[in-house]
Every structure is written in C-alpha cells, then in structure tokens.
N, C-alpha and C positions, 0 to 999 in steps of 0.2 A: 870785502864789503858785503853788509846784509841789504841787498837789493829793499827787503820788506821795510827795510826803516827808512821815510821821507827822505833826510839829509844823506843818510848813505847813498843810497841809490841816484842822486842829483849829482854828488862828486863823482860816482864811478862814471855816470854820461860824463860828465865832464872832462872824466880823465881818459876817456874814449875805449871802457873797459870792455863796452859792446865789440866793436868792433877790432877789438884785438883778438876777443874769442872766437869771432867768427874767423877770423884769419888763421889762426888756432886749428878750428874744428873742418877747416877747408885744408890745410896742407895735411893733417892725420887722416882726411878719406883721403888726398890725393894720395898719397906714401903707401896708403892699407891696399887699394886699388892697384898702385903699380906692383906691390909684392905676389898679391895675388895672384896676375896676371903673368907675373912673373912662371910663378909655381905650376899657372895653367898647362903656358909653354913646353915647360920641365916635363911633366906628367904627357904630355901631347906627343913631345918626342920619345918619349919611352914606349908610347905603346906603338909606335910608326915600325 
C-alpha cells in the first residue's frame, strides 16, 4: 500500500498494517538485542 494515497492508506488501517509492522519492527530489535548480547558474552569470556 502507498500510505500517501487517501484510500490506500484507510485499507491498510483497516487491515491493521500498522500494527503488524510494529510487531514486525519489535521482534527484529528484540532478536538484534539478544544476538548482541549474545556475542557481548562470547567476547567477555574470552578475555576473563
């Protein structure tokens, strides 16, 4: 959907486009976050 044109943008609310991306764009930092932290770890115990 192009958000910019009236009727597109009323279907995609509709079709609840928002908030799938946000769910979306909330599980990809959660995933990015735990790998990181992962690798922190990793890197942490190597220099111990």
């Amino acid at each position: 959907w192009d958000t910019k044109i009236p009727w597109q943008r009323e279907e995609a609310l509709k079709a609840g486009l928002y908030n799938v991306c946000s769910d979306l764009a909330g599980n990809v930092a959660r995933k990015a976050a735990e790998v990181l932290w992962e690798e922190i770890n990793i890197i942490h115990k190597k220099a111990i």
